[in-house]
Predicted model as a PDB file, atoms N, CA, C, CB and O in Angstrom, pLDDT in the B-factor column:
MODEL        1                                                                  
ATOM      1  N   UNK A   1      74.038  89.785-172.004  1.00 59.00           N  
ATOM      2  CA  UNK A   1      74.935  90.281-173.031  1.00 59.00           C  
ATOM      3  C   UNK A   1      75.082  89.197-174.101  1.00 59.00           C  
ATOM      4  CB  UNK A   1      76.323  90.678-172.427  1.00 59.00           C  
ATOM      5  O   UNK A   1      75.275  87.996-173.909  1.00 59.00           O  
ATOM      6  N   UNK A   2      74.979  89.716-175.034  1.00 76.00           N  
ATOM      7  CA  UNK A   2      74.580  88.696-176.270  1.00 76.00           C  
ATOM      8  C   UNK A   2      76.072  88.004-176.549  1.00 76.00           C  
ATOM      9  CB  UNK A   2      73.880  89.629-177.870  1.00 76.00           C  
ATOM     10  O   UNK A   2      76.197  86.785-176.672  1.00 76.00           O  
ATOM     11  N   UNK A   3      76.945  88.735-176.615  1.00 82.00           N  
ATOM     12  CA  UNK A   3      78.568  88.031-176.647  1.00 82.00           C  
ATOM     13  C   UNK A   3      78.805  86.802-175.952  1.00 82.00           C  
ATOM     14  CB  UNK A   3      79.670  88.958-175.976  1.00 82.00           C  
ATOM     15  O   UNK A   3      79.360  85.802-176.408  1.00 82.00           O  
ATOM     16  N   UNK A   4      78.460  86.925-175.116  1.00 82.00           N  
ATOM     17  CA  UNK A   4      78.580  85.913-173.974  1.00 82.00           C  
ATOM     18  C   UNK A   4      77.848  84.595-174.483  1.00 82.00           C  
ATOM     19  CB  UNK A   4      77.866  86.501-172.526  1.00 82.00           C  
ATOM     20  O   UNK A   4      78.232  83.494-174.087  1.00 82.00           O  
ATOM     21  N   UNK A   5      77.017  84.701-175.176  1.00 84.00           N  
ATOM     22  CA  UNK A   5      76.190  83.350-175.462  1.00 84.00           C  
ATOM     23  C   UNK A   5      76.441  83.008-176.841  1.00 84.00           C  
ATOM     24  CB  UNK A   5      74.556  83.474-175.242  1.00 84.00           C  
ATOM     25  O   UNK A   5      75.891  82.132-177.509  1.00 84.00           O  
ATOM     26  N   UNK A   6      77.306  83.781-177.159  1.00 89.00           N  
ATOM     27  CA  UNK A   6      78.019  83.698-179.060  1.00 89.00           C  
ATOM     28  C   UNK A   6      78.675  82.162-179.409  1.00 89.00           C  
ATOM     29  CB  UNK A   6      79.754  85.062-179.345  1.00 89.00           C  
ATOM     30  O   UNK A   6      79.478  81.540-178.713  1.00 89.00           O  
ATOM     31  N   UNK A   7      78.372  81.954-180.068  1.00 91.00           N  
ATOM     32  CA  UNK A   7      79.153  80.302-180.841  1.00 91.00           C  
ATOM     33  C   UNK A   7      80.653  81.455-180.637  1.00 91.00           C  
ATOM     34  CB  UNK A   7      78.463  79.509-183.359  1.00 91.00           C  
ATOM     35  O   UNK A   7      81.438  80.524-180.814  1.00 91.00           O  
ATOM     36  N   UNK A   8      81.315  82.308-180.483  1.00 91.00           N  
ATOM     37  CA  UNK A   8      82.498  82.805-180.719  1.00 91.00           C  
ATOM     38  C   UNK A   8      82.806  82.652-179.324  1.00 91.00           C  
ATOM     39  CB  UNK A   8      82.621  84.173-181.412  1.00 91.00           C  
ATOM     40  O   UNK A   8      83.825  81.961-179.302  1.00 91.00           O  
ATOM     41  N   UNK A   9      82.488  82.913-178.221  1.00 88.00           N  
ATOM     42  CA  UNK A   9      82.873  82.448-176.897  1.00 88.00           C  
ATOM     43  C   UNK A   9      82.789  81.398-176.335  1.00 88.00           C  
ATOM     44  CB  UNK A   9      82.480  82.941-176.190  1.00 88.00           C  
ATOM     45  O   UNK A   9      83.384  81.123-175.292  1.00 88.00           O  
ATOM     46  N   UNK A  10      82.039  80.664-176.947  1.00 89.00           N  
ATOM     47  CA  UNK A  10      81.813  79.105-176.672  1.00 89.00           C  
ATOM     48  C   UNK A  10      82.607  78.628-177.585  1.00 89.00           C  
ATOM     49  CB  UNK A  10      80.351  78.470-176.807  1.00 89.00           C  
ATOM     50  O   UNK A  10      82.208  77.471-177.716  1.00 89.00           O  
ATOM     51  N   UNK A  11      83.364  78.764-178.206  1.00 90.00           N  
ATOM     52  CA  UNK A  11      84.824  78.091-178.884  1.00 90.00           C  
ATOM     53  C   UNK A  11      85.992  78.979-178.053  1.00 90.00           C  
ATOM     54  CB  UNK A  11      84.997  78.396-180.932  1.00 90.00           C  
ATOM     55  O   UNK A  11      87.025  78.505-177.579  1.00 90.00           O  
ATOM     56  N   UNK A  12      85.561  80.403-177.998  1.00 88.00           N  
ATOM     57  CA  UNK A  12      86.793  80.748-177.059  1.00 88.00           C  
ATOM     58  C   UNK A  12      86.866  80.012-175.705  1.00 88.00           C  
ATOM     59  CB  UNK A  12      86.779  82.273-176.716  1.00 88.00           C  
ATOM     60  O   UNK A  12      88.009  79.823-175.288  1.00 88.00           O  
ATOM     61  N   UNK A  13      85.899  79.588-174.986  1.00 87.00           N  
ATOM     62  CA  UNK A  13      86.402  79.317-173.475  1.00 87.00           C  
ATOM     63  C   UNK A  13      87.006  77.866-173.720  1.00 87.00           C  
ATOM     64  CB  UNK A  13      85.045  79.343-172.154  1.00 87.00           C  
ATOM     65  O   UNK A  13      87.891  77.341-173.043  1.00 87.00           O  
ATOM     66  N   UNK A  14      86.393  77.353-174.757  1.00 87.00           N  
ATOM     67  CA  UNK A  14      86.386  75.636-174.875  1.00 87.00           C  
ATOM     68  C   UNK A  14      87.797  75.783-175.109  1.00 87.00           C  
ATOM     69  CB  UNK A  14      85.374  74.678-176.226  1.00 87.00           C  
ATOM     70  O   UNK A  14      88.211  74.649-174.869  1.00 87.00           O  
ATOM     71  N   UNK A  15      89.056  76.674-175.517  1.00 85.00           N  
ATOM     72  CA  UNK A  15      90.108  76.293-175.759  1.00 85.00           C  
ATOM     73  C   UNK A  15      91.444  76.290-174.574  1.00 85.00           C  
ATOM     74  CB  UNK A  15      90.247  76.992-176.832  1.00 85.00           C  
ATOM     75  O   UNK A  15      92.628  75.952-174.567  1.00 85.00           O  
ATOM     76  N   UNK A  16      90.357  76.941-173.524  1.00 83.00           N  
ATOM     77  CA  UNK A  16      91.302  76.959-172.350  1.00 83.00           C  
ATOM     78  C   UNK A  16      90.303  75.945-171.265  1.00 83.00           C  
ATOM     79  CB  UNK A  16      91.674  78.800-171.721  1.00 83.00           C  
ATOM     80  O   UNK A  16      90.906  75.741-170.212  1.00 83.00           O  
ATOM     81  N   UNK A  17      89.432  75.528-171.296  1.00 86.00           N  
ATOM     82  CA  UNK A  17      88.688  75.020-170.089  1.00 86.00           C  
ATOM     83  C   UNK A  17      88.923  73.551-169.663  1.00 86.00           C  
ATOM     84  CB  UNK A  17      87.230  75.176-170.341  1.00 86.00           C  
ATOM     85  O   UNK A  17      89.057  72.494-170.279  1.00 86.00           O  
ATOM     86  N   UNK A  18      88.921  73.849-168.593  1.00 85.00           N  
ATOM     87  CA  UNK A  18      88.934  71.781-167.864  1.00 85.00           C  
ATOM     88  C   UNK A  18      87.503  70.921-169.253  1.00 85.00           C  
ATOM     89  CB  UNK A  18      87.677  71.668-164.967  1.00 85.00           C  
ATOM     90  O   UNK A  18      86.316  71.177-169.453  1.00 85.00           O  
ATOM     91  N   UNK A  19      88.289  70.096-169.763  1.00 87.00           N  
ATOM     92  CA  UNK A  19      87.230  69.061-170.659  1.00 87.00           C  
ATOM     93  C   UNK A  19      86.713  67.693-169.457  1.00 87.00           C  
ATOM     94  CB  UNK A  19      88.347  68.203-172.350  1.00 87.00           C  
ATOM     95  O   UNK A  19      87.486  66.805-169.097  1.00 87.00           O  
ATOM     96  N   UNK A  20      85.493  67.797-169.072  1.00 89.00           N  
ATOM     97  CA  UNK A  20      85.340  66.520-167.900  1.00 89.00           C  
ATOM     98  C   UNK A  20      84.632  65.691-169.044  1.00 89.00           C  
ATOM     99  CB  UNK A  20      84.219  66.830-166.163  1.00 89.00           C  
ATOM    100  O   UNK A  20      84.646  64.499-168.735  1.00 89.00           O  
ATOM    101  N   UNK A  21      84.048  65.905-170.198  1.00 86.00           N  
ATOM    102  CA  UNK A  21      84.046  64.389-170.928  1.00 86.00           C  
ATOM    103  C   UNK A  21      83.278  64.910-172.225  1.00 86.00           C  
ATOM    104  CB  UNK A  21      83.092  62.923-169.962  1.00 86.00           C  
ATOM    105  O   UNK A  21      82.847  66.063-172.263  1.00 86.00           O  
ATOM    106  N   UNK A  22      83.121  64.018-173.289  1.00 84.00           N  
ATOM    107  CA  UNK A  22      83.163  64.619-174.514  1.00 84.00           C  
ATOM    108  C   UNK A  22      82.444  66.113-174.763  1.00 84.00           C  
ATOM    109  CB  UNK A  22      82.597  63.633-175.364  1.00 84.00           C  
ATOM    110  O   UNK A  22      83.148  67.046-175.151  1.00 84.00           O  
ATOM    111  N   UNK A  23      81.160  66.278-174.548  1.00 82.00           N  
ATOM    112  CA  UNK A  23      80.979  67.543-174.505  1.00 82.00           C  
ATOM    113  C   UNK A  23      80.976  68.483-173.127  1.00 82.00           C  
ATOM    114  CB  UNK A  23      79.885  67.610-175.129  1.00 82.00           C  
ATOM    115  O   UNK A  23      80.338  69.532-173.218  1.00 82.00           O  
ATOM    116  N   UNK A  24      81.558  68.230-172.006  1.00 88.00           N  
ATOM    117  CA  UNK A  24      80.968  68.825-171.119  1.00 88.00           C  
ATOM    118  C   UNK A  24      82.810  69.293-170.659  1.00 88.00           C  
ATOM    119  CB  UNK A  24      79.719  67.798-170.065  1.00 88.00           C  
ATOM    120  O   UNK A  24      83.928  68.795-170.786  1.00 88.00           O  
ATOM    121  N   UNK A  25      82.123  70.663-170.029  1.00 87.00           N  
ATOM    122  CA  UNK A  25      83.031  71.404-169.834  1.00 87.00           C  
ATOM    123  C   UNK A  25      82.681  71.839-168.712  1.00 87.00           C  
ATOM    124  CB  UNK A  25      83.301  72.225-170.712  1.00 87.00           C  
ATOM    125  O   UNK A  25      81.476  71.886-168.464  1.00 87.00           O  
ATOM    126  N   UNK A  26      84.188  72.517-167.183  1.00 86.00           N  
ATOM    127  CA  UNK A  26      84.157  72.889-166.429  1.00 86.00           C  
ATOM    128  C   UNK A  26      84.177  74.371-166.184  1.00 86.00           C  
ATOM    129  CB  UNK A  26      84.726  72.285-166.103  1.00 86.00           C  
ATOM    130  O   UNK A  26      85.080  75.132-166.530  1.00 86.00           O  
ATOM    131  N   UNK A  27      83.176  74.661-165.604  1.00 82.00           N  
ATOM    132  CA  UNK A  27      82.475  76.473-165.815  1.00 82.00           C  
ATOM    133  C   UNK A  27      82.440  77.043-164.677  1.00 82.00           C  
ATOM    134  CB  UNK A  27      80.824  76.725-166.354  1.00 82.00           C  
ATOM    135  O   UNK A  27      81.730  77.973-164.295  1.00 82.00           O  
ATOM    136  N   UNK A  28      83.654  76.143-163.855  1.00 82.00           N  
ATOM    137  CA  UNK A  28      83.969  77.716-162.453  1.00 82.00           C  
ATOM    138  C   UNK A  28      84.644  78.763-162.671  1.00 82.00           C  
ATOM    139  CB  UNK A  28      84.838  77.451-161.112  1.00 82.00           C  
ATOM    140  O   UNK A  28      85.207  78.965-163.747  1.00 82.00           O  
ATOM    141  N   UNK A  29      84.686  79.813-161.374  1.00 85.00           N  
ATOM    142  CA  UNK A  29      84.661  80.738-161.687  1.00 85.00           C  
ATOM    143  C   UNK A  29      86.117  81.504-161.923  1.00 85.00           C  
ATOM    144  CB  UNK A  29      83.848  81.119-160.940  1.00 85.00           C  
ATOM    145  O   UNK A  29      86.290  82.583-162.488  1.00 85.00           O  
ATOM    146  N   UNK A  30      87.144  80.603-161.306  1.00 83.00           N  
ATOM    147  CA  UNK A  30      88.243  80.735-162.207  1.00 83.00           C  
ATOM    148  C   UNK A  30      88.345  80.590-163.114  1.00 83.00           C  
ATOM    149  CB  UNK A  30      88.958  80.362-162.128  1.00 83.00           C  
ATOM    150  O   UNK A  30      88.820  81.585-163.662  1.00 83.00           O  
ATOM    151  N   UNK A  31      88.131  79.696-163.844  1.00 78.00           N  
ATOM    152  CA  UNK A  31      88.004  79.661-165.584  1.00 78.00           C  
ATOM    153  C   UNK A  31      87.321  80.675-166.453  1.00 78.00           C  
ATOM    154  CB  UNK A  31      87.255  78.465-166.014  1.00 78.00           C  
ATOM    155  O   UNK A  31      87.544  81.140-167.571  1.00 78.00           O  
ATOM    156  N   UNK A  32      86.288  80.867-165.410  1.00 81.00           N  
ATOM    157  CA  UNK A  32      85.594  82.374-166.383  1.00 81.00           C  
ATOM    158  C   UNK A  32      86.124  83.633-165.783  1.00 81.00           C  
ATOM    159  CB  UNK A  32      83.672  82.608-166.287  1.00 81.00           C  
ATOM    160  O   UNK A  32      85.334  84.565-165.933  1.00 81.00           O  
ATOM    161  N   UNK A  33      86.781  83.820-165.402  1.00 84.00           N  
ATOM    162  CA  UNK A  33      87.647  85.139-164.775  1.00 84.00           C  
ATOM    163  C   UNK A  33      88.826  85.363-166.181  1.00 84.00           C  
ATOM    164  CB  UNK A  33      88.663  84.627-162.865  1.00 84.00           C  
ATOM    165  O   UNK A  33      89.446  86.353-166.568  1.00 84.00           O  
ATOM    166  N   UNK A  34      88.764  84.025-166.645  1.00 81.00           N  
ATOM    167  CA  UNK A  34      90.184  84.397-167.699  1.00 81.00           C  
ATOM    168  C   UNK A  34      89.175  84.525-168.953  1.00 81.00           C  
ATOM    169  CB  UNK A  34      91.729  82.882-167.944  1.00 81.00           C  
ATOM    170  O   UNK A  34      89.670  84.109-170.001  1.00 81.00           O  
ATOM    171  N   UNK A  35      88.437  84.803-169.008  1.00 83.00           N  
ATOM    172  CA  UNK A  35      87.885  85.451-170.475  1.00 83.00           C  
ATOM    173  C   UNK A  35      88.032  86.882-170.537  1.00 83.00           C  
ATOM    174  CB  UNK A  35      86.292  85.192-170.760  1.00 83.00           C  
ATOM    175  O   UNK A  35      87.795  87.540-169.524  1.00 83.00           O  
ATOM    176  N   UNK A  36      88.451  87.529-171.772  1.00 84.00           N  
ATOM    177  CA  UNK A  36      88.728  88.461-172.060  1.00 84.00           C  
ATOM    178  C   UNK A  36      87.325  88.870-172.621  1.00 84.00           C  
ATOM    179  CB  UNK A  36      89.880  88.443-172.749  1.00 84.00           C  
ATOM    180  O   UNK A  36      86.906  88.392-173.675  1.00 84.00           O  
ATOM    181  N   UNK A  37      86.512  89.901-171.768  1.00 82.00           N  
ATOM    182  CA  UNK A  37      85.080  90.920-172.436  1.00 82.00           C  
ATOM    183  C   UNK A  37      85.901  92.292-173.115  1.00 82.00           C  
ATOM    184  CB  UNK A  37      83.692  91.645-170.815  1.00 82.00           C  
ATOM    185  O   UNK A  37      86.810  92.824-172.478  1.00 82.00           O  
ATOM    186  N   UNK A  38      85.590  92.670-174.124  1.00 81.00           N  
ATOM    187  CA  UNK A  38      85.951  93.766-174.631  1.00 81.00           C  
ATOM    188  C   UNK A  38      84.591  94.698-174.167  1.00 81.00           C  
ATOM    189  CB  UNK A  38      86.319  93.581-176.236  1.00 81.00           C  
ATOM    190  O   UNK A  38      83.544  94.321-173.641  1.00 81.00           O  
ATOM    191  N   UNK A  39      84.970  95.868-174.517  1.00 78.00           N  
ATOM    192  CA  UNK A  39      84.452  96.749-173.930  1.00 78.00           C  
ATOM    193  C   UNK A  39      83.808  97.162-175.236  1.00 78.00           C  
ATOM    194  CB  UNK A  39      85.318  97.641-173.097  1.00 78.00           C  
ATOM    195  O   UNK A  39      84.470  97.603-176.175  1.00 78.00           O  
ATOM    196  N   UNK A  40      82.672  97.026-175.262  1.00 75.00           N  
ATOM    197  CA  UNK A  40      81.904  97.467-176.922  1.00 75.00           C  
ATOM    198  C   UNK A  40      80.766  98.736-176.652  1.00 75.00           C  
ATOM    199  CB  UNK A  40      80.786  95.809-177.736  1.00 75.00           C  
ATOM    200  O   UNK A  40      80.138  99.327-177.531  1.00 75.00           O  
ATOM    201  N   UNK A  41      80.707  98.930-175.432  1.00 72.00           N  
ATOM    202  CA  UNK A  41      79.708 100.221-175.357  1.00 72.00           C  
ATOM    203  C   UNK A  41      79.366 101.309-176.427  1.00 72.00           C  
ATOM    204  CB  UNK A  41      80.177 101.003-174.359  1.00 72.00           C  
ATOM    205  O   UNK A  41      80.122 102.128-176.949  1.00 72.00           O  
ATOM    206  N   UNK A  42      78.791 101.219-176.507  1.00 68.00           N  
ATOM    207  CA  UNK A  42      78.293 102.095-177.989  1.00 68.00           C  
ATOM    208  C   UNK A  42      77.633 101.721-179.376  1.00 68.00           C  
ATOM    209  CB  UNK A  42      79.398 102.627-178.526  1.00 68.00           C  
ATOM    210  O   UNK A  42      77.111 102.314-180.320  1.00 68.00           O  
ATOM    211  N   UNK A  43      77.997 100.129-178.917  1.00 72.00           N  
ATOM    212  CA  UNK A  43      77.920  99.263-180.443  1.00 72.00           C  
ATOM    213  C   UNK A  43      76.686  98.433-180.055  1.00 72.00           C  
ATOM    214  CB  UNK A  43      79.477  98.105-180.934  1.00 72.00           C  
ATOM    215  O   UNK A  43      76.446  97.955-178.946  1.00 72.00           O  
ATOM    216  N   UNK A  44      76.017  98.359-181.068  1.00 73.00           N  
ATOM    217  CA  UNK A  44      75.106  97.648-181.244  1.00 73.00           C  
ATOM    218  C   UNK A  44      74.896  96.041-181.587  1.00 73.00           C  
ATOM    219  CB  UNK A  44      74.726  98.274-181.924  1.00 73.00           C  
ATOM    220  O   UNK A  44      74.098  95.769-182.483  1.00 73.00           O  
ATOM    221  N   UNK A  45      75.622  94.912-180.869  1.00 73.00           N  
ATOM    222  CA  UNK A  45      76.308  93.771-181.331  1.00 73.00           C  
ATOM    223  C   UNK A  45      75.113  93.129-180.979  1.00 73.00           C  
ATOM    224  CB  UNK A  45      77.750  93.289-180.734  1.00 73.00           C  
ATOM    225  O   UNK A  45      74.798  92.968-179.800  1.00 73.00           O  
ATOM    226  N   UNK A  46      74.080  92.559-182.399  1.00 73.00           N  
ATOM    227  CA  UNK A  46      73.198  91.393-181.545  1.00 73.00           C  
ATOM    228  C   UNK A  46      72.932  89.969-182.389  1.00 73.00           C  
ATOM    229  CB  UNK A  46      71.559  92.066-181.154  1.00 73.00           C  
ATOM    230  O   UNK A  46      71.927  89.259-182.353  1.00 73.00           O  
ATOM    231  N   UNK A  47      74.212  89.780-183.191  1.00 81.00           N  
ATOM    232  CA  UNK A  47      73.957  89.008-184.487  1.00 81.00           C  
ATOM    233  C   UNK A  47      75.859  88.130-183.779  1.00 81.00           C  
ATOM    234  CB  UNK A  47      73.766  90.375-186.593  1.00 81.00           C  
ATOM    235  O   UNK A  47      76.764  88.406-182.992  1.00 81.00           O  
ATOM    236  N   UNK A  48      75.512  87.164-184.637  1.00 86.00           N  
ATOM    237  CA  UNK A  48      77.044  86.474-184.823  1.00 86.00           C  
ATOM    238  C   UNK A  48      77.766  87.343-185.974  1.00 86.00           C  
ATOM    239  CB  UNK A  48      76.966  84.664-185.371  1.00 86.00           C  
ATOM    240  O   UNK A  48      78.809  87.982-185.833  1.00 86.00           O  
ATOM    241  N   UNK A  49      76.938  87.221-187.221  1.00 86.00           N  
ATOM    242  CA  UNK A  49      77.675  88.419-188.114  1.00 86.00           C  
ATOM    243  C   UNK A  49      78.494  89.656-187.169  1.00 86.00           C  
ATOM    244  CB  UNK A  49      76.347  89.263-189.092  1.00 86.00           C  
ATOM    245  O   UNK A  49      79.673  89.540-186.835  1.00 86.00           O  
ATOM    246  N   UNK A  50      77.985  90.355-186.962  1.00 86.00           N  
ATOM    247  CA  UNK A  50      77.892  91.504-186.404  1.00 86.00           C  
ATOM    248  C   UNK A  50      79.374  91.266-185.232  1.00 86.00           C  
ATOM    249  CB  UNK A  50      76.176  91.738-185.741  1.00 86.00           C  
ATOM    250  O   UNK A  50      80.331  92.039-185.270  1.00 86.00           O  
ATOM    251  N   UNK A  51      79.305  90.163-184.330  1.00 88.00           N  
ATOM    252  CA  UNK A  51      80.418  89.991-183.933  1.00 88.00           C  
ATOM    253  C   UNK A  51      81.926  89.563-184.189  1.00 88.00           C  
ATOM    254  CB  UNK A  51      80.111  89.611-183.442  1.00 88.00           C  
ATOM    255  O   UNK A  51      82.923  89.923-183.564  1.00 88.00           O  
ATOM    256  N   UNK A  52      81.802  88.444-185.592  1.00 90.00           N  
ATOM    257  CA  UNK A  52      82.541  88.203-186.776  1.00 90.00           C  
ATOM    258  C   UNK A  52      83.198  89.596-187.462  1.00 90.00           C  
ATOM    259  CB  UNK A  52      81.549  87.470-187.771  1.00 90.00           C  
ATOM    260  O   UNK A  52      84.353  89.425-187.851  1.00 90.00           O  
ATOM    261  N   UNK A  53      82.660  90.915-187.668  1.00 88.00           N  
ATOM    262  CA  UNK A  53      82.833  91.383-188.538  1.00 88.00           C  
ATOM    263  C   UNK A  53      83.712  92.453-187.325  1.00 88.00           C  
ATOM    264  CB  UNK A  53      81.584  91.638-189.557  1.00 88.00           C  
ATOM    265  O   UNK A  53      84.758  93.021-187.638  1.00 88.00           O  
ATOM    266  N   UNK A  54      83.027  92.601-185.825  1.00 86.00           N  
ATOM    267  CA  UNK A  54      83.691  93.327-184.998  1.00 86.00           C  
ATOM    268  C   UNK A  54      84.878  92.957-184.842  1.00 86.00           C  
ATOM    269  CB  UNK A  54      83.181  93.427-183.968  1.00 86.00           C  
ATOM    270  O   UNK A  54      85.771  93.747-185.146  1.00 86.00           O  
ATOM    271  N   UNK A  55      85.263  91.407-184.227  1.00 88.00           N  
ATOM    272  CA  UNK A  55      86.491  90.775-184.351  1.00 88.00           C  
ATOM    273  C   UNK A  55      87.311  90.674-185.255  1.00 88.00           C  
ATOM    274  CB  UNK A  55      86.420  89.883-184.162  1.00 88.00           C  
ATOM    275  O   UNK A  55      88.291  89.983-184.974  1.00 88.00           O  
ATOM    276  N   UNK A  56      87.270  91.225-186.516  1.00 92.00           N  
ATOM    277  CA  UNK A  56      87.575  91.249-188.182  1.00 92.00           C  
ATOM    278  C   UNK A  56      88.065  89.591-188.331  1.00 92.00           C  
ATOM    279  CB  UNK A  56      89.096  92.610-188.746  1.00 92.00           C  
ATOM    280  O   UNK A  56      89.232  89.502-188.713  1.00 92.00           O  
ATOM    281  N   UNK A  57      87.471  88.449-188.127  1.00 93.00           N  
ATOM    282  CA  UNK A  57      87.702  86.878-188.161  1.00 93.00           C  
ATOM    283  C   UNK A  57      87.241  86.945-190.083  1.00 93.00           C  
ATOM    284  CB  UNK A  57      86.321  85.680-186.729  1.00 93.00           C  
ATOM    285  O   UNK A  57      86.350  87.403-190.798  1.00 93.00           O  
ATOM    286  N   UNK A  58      88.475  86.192-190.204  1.00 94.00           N  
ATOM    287  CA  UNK A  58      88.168  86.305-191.963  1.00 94.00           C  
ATOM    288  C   UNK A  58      87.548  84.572-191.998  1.00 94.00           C  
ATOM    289  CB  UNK A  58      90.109  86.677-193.293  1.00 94.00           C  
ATOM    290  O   UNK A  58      87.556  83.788-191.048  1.00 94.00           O  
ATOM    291  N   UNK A  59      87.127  84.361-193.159  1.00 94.00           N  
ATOM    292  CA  UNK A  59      86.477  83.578-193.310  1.00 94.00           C  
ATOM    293  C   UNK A  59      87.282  82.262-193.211  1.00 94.00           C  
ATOM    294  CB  UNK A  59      85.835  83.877-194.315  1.00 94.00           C  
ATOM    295  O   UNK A  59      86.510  81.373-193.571  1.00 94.00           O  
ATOM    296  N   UNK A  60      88.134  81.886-192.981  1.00 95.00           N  
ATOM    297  CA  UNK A  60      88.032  80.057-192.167  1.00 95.00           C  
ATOM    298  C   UNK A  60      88.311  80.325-190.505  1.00 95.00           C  
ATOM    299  CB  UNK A  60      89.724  78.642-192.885  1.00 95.00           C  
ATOM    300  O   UNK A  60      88.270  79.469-189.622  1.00 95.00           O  
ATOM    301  N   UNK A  61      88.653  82.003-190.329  1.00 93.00           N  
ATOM    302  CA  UNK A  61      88.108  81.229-188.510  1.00 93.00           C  
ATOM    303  C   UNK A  61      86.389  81.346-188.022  1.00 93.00           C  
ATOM    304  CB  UNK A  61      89.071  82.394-186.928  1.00 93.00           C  
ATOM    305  O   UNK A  61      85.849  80.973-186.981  1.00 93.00           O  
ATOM    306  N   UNK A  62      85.915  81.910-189.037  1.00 93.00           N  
ATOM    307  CA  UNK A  62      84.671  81.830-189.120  1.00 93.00           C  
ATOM    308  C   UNK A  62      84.465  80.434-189.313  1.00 93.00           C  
ATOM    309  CB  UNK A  62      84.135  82.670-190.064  1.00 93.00           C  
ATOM    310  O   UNK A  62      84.330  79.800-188.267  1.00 93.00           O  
ATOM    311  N   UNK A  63      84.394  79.676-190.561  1.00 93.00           N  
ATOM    312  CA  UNK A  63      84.595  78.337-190.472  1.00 93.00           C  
ATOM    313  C   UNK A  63      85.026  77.583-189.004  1.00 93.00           C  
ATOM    314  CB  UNK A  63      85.581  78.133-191.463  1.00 93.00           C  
ATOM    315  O   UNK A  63      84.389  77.049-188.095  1.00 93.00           O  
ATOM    316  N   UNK A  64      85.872  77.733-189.169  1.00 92.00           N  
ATOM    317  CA  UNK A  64      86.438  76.671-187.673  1.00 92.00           C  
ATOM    318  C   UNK A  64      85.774  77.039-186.343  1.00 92.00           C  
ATOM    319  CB  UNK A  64      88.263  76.887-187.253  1.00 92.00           C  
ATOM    320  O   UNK A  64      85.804  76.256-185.394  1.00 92.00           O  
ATOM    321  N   UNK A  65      85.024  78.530-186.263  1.00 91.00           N  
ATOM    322  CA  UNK A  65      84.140  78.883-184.814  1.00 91.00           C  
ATOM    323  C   UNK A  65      83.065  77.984-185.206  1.00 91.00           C  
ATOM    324  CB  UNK A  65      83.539  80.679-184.463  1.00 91.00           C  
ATOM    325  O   UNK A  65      82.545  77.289-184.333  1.00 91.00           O  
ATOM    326  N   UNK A  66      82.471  77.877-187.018  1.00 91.00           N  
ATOM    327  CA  UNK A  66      81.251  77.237-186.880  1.00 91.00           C  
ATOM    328  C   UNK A  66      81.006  75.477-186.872  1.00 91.00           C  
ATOM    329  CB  UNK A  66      80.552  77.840-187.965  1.00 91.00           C  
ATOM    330  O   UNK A  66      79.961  74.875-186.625  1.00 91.00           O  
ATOM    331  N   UNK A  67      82.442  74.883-187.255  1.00 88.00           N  
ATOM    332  CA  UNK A  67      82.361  73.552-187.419  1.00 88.00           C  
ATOM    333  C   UNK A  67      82.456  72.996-186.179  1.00 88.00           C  
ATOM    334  CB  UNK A  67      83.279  73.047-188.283  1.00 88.00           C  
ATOM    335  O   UNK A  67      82.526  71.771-186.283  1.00 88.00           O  
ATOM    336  N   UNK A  68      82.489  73.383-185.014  1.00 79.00           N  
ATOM    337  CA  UNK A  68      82.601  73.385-183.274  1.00 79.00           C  
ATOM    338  C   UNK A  68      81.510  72.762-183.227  1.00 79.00           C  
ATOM    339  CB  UNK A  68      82.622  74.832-182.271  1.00 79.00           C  
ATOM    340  O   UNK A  68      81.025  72.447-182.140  1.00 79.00           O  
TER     341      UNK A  68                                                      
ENDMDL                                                                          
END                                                                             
């Protein structure tokens, strides 16, 4: 699932996750139990655009997902 590997979920988990040292982050499976998947069935999401524009993120949290 293309969401899942989005610069938009990889700033979402990074804001709740154990930090074990500058870039590295803790990826058990409690921590990923608290991500919120929306349910997009039907939609065709295979772009960052495309997920930007689903999330309606106006342009500086676009900024701030991309300066990560």
């Amino acid at each position: 699932m293309f969401i899942l590997n989005s610069k938009i979920y990889d700033f979402y988990f990074k804001t709740f996750a154990k930090k074990l040292g500058e870039d590295l982050y803790e990826y058990y499976p409690n921590n990923l139990m608290r991500l919120y998947i929306p349910n997009i069935k039907g939609k065709e999401l295979s772009s960052e655009q495309q997920l930007y524009e689903y999330f309606n993120f106006n342009d500086k949290e676009i900024e701030l997902i991309n300066e990560q």
